[in-house]
C-alpha positions in Angstrom: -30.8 95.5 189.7 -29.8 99.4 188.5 -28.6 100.0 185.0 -25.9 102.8 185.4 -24.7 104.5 182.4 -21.4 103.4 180.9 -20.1 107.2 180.7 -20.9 108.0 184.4 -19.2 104.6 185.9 -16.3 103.5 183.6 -13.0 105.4 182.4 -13.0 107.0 179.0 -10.4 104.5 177.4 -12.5 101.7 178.4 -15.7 103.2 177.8 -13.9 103.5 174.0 -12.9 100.8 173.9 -16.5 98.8 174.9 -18.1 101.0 172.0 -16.3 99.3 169.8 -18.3 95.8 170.6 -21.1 97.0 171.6 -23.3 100.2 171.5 -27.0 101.6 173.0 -27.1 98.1 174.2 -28.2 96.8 177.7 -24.6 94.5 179.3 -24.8 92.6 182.4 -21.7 92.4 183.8 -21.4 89.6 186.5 -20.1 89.4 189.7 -16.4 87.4 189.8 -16.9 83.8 190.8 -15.2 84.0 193.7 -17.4 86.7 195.1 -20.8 84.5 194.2 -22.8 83.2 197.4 -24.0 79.6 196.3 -28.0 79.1 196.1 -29.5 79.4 199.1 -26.2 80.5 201.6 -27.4 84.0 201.9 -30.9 83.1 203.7 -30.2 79.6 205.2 -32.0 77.8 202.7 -29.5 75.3 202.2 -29.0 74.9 205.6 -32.8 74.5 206.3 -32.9 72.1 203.7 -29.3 70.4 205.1 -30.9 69.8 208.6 -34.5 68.5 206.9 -32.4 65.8 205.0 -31.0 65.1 207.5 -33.9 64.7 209.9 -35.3 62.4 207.1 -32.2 60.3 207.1 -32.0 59.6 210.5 -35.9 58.8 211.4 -35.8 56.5 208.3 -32.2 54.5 209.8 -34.7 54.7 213.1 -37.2 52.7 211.3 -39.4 54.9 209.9 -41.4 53.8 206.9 -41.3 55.9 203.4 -44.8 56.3 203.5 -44.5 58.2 206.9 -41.5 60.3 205.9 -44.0 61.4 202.5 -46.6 62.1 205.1 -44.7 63.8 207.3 -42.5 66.0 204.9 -44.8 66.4 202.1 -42.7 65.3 199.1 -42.5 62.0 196.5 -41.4 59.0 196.7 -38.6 59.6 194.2 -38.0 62.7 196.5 -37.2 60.7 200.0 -35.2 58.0 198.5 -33.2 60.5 196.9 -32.6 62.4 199.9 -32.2 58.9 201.7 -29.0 57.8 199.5 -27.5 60.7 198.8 -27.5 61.8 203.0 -25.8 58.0 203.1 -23.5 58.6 200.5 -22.3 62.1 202.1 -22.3 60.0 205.5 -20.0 57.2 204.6 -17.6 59.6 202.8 -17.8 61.6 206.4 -17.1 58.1 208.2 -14.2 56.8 205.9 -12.5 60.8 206.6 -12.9 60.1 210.3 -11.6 56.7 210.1 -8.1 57.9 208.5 -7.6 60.1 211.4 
């Protein structure tokens, strides 16, 4: 990130009016909401980490064990059943939406 001075990007009135809160101080100003890219949607994290759940989730309705998912994937206990019931919960939700169709 750049720090640009407040003179050089931002009309007098404003500028004026901003000195009036603040002054010779650092501001971040954020980006709108709207304009935000969640965590991960910019490099395919979350989609990476979408499909992996997902992977997980099916070899375990397949009939694979816990212990071999922890093996396999390299994460807890805690970390596989979460992924386990929450991919369920998101499936369900997805069947019942299908169903209503």
């Amino acid at each position: 990130m750049s720090y640009k001075n407040g003179k050089d990007v931002l009309p007098d009135k404003l500028l004026q009016e901003l000195q009036k809160y603040i002054q010779g101080e650092l501001v971040y100003i954020p980006k709108p909401e709207q304009k935000r890219a969640g965590w991960g949607e910019n490099n395919g994290t979350r989609k990476l980490i979408e499909r992996r759940n997902s992977e997980i989730y099916l070899m375990y309705n397949g009939g694979t064990s816990i212990r071999e998912l922890i093996q396999r994937f390299h994460l807890s206990e805690d970390s596989i059943r979460k992924i386990i019931v929450k991919t369920r919960g998101k499936r369900d939700t997805y069947s019942k939406v299908e169903a209503g169709r």
